[in-house]
BADO-567177 format. One record per residue: residue in one letter; x, y, z of N, C-alpha, C in turn. Coordinates in steps of 0.02 Angstrom, whole numbers, plus 32768, in hexadecimal, padded with zeros to 4 digits. Example, Ala and Ser with C-alpha at 12.3 -4.5 7.8 and 13.67 -1.06 7.14 Angstrom:
// BADO-567177
A82947EE4818682677F1F818682947F5B8186 S82827F90816282AC7FCB816582858002818A 
// end
This chain:
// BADO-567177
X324FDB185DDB3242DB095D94326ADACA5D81 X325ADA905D733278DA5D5D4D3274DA585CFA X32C1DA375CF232DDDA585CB832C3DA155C90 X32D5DA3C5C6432AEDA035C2032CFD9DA5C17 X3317D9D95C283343D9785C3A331BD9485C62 X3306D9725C9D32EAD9535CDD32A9D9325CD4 X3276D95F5CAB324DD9425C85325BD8FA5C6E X326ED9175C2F327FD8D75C0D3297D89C5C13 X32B5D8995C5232D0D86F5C853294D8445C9E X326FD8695CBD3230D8435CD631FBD8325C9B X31FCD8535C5C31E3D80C5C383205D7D05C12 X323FD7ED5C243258D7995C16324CD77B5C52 X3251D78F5C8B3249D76E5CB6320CD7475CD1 X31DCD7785CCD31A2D7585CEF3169D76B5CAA X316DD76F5C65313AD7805C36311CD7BC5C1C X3126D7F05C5D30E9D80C5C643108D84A5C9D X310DD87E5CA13105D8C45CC030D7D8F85CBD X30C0D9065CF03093D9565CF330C1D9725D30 X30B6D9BA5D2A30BBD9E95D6E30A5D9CE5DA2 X30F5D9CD5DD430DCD9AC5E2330D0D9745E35 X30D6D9565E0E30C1D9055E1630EDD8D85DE7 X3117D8B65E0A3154D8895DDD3151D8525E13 X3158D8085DF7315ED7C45E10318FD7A95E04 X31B0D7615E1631C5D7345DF531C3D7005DF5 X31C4D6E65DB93189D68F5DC831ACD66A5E00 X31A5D6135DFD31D3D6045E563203D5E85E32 X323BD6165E423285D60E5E2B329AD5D45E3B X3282D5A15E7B3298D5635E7A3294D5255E4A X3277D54F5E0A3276D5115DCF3291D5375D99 X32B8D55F5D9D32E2D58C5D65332CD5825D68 X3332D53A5D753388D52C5D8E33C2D5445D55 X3393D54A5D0F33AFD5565CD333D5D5925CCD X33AED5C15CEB33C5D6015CE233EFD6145D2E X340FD5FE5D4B3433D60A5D853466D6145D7A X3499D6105D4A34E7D5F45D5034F2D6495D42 X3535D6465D453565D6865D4D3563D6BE5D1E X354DD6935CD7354AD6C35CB034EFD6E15C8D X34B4D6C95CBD348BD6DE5CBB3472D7215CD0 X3443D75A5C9B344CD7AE5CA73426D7AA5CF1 X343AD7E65D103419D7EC5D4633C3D7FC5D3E X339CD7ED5D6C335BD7E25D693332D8095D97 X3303D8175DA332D7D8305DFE32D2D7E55E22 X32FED7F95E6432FFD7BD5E893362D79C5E95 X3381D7AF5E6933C0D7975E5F33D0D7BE5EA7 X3415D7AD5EC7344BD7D35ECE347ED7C95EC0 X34AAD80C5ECA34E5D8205EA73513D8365EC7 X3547D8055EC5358AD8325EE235AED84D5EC7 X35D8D88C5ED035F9D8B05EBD364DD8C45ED8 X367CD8A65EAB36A9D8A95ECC36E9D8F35E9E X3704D9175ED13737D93E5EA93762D9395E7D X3786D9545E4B3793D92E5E1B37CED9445E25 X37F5D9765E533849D98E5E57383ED95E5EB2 X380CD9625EDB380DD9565F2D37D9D9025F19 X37FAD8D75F1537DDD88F5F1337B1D88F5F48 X37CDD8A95F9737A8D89D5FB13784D8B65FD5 X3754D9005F9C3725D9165FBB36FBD8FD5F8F X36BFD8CA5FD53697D8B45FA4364CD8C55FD5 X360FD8BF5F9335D7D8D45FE135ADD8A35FA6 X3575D8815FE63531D84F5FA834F6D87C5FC8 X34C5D87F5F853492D8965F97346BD87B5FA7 X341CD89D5FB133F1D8775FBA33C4D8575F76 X339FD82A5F70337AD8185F44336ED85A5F20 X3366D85B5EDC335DD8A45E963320D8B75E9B X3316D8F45E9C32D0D9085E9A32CDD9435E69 X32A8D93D5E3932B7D9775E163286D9B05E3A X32B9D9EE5E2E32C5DA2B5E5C32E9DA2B5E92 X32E6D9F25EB43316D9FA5EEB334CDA145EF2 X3376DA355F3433B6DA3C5F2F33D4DA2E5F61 X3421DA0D5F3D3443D9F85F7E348EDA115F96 X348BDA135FDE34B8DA4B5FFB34ECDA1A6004 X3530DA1A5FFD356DD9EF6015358EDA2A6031 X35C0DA21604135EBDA2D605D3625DA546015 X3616DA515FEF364DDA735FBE35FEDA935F8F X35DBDAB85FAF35A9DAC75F7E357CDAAC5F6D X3549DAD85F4534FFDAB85F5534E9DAA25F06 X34D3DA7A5EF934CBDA5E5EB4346FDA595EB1 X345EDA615E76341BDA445E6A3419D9FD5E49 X33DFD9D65E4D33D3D9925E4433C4D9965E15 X33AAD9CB5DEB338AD9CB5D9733E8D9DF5D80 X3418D9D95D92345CD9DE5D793471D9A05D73 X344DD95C5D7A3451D9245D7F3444D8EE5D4F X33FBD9035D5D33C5D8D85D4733B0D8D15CF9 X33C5D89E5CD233D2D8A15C933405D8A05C6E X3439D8A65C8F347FD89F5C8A34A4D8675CA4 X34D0D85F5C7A34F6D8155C7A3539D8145CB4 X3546D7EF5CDB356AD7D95D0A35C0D7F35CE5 X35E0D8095D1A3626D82D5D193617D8655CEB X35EED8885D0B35D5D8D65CDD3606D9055D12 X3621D9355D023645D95F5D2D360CD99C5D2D X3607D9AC5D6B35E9D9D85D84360DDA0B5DAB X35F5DA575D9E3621DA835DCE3606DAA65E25 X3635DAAC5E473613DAC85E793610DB185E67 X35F7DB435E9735E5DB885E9E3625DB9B5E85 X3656DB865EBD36A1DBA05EA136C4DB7C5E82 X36B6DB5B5E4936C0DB4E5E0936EDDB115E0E X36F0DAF75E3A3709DAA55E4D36E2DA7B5E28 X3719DA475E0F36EEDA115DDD36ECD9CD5E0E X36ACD9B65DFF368CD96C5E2C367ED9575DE7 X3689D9055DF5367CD8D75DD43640D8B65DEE X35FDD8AA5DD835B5D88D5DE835AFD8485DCE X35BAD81E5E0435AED7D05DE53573D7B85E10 X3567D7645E10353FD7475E2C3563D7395E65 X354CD73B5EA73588D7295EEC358AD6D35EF1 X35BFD6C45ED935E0D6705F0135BFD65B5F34 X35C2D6255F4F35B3D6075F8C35C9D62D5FC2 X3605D6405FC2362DD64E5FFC3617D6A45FF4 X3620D6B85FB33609D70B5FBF35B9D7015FE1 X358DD6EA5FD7355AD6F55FED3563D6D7603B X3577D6A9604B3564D6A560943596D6CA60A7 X35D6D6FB60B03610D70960C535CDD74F60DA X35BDD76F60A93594D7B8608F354ED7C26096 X3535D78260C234E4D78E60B734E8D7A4611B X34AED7D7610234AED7E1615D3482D7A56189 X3499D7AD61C0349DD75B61EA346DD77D6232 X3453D7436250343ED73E6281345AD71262B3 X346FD6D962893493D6BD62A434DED69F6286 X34F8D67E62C2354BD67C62AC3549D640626C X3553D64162333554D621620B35A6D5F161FD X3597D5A161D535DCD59661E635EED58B618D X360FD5B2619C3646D5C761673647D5996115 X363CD5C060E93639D57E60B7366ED568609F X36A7D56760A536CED52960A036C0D50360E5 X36C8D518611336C5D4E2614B3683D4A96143 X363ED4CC6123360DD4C1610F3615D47960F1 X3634D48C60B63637D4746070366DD42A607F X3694D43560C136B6D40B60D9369CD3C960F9 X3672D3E361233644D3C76160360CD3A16120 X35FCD3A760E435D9D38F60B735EFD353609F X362CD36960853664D3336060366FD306608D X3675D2EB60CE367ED2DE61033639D29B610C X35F8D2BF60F135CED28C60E135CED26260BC X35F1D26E608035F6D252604435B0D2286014 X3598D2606020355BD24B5FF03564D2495FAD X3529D2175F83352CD2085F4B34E4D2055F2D X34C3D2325F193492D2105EFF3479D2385EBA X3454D21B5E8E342DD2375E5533F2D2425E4A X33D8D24C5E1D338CD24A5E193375D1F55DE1 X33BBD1D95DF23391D1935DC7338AD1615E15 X3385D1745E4E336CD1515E923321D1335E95 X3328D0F75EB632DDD0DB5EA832B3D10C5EF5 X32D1D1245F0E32B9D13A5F5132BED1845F5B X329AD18C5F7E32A5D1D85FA132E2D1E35FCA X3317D1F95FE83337D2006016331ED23F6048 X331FD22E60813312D25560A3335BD27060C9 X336ED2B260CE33B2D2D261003386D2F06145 X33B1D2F9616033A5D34A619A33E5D36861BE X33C1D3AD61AE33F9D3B761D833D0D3ED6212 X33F3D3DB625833D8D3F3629A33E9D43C629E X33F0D47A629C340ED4A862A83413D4D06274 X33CFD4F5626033D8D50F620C3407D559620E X3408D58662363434D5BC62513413D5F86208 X3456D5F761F2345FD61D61B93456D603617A X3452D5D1618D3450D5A661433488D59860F8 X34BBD599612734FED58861033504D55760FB X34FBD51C613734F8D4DA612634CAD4BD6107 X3491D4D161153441D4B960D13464D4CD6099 X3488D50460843494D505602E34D1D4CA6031 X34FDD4C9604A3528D493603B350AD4516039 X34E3D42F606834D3D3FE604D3490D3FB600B X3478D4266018344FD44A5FD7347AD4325F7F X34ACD44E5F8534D0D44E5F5F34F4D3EA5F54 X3501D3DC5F8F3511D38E5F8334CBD3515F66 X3485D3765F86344AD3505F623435D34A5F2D X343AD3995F073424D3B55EBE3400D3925EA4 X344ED3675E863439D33D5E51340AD3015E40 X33FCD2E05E7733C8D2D85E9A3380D2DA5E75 X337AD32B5E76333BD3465E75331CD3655E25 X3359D3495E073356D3755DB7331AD3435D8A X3308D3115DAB32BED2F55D7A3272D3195DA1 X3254D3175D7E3200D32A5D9631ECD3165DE0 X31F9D2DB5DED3209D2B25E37323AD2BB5E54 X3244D3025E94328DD2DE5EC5328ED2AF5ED3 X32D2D2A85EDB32F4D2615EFE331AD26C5F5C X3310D2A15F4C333FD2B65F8E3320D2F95FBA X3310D2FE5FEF32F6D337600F3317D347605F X3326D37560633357D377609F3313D3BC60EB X3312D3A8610A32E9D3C36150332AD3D76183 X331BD413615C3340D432619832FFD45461D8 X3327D4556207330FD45062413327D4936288 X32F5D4AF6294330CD4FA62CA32F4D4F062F8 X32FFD4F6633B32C5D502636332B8D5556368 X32E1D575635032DAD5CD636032A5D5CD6314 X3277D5F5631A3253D60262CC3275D62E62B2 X3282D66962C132ABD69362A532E0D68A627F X3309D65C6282334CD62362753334D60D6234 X3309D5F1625032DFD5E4621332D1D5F261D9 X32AED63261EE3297D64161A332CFD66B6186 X32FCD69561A4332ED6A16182336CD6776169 X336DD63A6188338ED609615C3369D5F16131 X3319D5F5611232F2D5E460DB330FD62660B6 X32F2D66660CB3302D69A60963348D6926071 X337CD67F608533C1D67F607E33BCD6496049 X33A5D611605833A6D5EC60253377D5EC5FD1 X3341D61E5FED3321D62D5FBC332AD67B5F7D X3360D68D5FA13378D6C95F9533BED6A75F68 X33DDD67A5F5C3414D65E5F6133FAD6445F04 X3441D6645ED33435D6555E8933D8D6415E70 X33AED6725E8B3370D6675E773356D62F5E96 X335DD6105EC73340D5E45EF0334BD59E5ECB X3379D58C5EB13380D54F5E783385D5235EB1 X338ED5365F0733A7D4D95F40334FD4E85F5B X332CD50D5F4D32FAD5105F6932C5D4D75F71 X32C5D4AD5F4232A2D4775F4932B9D43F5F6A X32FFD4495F793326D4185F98332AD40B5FD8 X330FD44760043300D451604432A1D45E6055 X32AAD43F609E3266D45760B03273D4756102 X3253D4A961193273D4B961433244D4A1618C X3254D49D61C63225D48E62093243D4BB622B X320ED4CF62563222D4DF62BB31F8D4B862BD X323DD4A3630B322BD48F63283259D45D6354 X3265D4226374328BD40763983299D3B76367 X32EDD3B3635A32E2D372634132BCD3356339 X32DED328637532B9D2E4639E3257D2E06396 X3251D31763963216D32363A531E3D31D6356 X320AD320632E31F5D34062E831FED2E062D4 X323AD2BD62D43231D28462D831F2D25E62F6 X31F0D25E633231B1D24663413178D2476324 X316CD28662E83136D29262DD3141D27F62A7 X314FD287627E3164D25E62433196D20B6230 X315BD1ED624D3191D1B062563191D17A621C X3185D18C61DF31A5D16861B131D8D1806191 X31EAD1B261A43229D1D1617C326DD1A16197 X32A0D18C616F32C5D151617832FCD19C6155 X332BD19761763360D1DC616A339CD1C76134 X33C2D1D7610733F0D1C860F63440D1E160F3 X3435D22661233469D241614C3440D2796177 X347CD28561BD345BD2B661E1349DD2E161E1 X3495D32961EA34C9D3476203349FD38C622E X34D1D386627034A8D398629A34E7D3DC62B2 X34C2D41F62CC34EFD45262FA34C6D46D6322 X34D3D43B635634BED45A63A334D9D46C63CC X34BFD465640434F4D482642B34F5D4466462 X34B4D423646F34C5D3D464833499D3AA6452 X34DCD38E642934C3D36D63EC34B6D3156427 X34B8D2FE644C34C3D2CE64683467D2A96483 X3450D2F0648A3405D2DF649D33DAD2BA6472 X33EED2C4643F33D6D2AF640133D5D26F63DF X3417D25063E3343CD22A63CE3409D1DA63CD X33EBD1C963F833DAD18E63FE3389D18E63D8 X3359D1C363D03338D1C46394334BD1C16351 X3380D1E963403394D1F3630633C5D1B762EB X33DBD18B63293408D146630333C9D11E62EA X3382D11F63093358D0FA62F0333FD0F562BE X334BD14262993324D1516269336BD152621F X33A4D149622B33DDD15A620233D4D10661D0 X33F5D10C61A633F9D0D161813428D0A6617C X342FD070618C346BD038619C34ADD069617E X34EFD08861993501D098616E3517D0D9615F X34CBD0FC616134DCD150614934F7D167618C X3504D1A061733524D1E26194350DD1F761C8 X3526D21C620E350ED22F62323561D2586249 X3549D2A062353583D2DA62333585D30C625E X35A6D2FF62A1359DD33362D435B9D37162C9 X35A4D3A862D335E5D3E262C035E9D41662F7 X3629D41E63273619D43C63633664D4626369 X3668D4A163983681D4D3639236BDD4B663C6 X36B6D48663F136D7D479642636E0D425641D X3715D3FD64323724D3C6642D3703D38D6459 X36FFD3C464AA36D1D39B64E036A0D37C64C0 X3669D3CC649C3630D39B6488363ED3596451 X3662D352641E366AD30864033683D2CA6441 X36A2D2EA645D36B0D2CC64903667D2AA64C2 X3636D2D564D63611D2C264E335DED29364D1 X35CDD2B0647935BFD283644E35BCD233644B X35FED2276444363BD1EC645D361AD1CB649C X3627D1F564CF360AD1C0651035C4D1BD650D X3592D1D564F73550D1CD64EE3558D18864D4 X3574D19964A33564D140646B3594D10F6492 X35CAD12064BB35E0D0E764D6359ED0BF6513 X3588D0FE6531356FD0DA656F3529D0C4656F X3511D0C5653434CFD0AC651934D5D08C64D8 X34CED04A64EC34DFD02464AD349FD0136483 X3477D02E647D3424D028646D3433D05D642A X3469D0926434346ED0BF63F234AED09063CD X3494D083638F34AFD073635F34DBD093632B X351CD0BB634B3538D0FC63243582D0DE6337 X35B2D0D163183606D0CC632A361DD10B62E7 X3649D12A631F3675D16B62FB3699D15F62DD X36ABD16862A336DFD148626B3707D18C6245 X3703D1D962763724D1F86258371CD2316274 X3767D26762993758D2A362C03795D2CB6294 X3779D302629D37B4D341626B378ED3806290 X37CFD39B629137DCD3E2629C37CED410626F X379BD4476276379BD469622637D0D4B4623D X380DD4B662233842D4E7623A3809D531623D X3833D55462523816D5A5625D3839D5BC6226 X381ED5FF62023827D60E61BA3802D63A61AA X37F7D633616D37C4D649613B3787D5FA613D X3797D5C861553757D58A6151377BD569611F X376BD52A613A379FD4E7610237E4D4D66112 X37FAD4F8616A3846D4F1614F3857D5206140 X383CD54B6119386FD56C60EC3874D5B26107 X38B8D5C060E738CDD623610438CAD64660C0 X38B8D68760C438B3D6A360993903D6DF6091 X3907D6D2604D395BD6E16038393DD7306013 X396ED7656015396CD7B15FDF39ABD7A05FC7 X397AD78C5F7239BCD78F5F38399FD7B85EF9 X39C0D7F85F0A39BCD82E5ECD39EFD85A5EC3 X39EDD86E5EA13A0FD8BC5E743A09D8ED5E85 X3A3CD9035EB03A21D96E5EE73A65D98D5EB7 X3A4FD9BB5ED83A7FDA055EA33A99DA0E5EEE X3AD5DA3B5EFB3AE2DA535F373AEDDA915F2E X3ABEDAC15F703AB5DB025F643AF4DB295F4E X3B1EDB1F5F7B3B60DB515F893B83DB435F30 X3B8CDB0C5F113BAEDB055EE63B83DAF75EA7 X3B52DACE5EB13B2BDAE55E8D3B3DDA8F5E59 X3B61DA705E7A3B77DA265E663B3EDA025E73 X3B3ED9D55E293B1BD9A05E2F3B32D95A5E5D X3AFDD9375E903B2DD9075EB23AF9D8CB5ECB X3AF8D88A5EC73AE4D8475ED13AD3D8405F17 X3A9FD8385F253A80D8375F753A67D7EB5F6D X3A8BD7C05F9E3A79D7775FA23A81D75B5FF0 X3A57D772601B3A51D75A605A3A0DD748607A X3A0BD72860CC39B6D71560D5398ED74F60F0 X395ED76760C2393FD79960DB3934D7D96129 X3959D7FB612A3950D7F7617F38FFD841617B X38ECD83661BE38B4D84661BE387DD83661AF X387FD7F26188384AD7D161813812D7AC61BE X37DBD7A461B237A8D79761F237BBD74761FB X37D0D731622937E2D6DF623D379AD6C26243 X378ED689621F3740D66E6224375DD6216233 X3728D60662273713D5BC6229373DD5986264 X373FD5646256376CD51962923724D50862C5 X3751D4D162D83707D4A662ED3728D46962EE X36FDD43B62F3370FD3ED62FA36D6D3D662D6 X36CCD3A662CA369CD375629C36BED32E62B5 X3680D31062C03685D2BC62C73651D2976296 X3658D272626E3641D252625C362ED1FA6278 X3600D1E3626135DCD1B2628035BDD19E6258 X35A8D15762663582D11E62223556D104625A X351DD0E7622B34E4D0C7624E3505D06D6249 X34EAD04962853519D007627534C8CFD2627A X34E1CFA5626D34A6CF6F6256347ACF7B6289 X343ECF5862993422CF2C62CA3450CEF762F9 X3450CEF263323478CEC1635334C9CED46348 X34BCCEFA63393524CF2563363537CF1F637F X352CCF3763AD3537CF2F63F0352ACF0A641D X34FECED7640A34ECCE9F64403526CE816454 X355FCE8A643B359CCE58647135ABCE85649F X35B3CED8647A35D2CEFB64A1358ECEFA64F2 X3571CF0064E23549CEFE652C3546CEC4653C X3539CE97654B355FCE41656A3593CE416589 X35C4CE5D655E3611CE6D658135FBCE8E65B8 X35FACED265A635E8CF1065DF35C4CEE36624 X3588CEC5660D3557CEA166463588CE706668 X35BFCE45663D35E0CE1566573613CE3A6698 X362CCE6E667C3668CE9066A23648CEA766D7 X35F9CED166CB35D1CEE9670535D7CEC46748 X35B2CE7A672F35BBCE36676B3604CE1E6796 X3633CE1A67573682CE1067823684CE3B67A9 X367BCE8F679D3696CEB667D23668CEBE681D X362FCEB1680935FDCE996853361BCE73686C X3619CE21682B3641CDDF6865366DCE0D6897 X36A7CE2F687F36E5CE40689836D8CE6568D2 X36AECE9A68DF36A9CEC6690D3691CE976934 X3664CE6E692A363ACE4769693678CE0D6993 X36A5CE0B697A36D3CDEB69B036F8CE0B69C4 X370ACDF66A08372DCE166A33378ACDF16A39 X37B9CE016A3037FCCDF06A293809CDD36A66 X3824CD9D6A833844CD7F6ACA388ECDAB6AB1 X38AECDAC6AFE38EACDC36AEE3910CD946ABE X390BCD5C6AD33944CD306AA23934CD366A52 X38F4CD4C6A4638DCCD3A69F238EBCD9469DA X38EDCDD569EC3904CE0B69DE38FFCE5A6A07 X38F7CE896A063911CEB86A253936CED06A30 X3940CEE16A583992CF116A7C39BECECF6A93 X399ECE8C6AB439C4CE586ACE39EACE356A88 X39B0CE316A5839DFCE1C6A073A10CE4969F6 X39FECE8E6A143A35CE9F69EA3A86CE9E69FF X3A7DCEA86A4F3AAECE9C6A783AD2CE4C6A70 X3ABACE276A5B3AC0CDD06A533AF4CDE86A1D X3ADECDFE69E03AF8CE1569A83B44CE20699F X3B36CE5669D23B78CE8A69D73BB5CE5F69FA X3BA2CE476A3D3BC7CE106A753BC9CDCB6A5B X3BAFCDB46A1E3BB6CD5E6A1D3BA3CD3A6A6E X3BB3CD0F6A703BB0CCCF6A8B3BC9CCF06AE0 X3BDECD1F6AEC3BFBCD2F6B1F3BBECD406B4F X3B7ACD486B403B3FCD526B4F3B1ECD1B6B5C 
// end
């Protein structure tokens, strides 16, 4: 039975309710109604955090009226939701109070179930900043992004989130292709993003399977204005994608191990035809993601005495996430490297000259070196 909040919910929402049948228009043009303090809707989710235990927290799935959902501290219905305004306290079975908000960036990817290993949104949000993009929706152009490796789709909302603005006139300005070769990857890094504050980055992404390089080829007027790529050999790639980058923009490796930047690195050294010089490598620490550790600073009672007392240390028991490496890289002119290969070709020739002669004792060898050692006594 859905309750007459829940109702009423869905005609503000979508106009219009009968029995069994509820919609909602395409939330990707309802950016208005997204922010924190908008009532919950069919389609929202909601996290719920304890209000004495901070950190029991569980996210649901998208609202359905009638539905119900099972956590781990008790089972709640979705018509207990829906129609109701954000930081509503709600009780469990055994009479525990949860606080019901809209989930953060980080609550939703920390809490959404995964298929795959997702990277962390501060580390995310890091690896973004790192690009340093800039753009609006007063651009005379389209910008085109990609990113190689859609996973979970933590990194599509972060840079999602750096395009936006971008996209807030009738005409985007900015569209980012993310890119899978697994389909599955795929579409649950689309759902994730479309599930995410009513789908408000939804227009900001378009999703593919399929193989980078390959997806380039086929689309070959797309001229890129950053790439950020997580593979696992980001290196294969590299010499399509400098072709297609823009004097300039971004090209953001992000890899779990140092070898591979490392590898990266000698790719572009030993083929001077890719137009990419590295202008920036960082460590993303192990943590909570960003660097950062997570600290417990609160107020406990102590059983035996029953004293109030100040708890200010770094969390222990907490799940260790993120770290990684990131290299950054710029696209360099036309003719950026033509000396450097000349040189290379020049040095190629000296060291032939060199091998092709043969040393007399008097000009070097073991007899030079002995001359060396003995002077003139030789």
């Amino acid at each position: 039975m859905i309750s007459l909040r829940a109702r009423q919910a869905m005609i503000r929402t979508t106009g219009s309710w009968r029995p069994g049948v509820w919609t909602i228009r395409q939330q990707s043009t309802q950016t208005s109604g997204s922010g924190y303090l908008a009532r919950f809707v069919p389609g929202d989710t909601v996290i719920i955090r304890g209000v004495v235990r901070p950190d029991r927290v569980a996210l649901s799935k998208p609202l359905t009226p009638g539905n119900q959902w099972a956590t781990p501290f008790g089972q709640f219905s979705h018509d207990q939701f829906i129609g109701r305004d954000p930081r509503t306290a709600v009780e469990s079975v055994s009479g525990d109070k949860y606080i019901a908000t809209h989930p953060t960036y980080e609550d939703y990817v920390i809490n959404r179930m995964r298929v795959a290993q997702p990277i962390y949104p501060h580390d995310a949000s890091a690896i973004v900043a790192l690009a340093d993009i800039h753009i609006d929706s007063q651009e005379q152009e389209v910008h085109h992004f990609m990113e190689a490796g859609t996973g979970h789709g933590s990194l599509t909302l972060a840079i999602c989130k750096a395009i936006h603005a971008a996209n807030q006139g009738q005409t985007p300005k900015a569209v980012l292709h993310s890119i899978d070769r697994n389909a599955n990857h795929s579409k649950i890094g689309s759902k994730n993003v479309r599930d995410f504050r009513r789908g408000m980055y939804a227009r900001d992404v378009q999703f593919h399977v399929g193989d980078p390089t390959h997806w380039l080829h086929n689309n070959g007027d797309v001229q890129l204005s950053g790439v950020f790529l997580d593979l696992p050999k980001p290196g294969v790639h590299l010499g399509t994608i400098a072709q297609r980058l823009k004097v300039d923009a971004p090209l953001v490796v992000f890899c779990p191990s140092i070898s591979q930047i490392q590898e990266v690195v000698s790719t572009i050294h030993e083929d001077c035809s890719i137009l990419l010089n590295l202008v920036n490598t960082v460590e993303l620490m192990p943590g909570m993601g960003g660097s950062m550790r997570n600290w417990d600073v609160r107020v406990t009672t102590v059983k035996e005495t029953g004293e109030q007392v100040n708890v200010c240390r770094p969390r222990v028991g907490s799940k260790i996430v993120g770290g990684g490496f990131v290299g950054v890289f710029r696209r360099l002119p036309q003719g950026a490297r033509d000396g450097e290969m000349k040189r290379r070709a020049q040095t190629q020739t000296n060291v032939k000259d060199t091998d092709t002669k043969t040393p007399t004792p008097t000009q070097g060898g073991w007899f030079s070196s002995i001359r060396r050692l003995f002077g003139s006594q030789i």
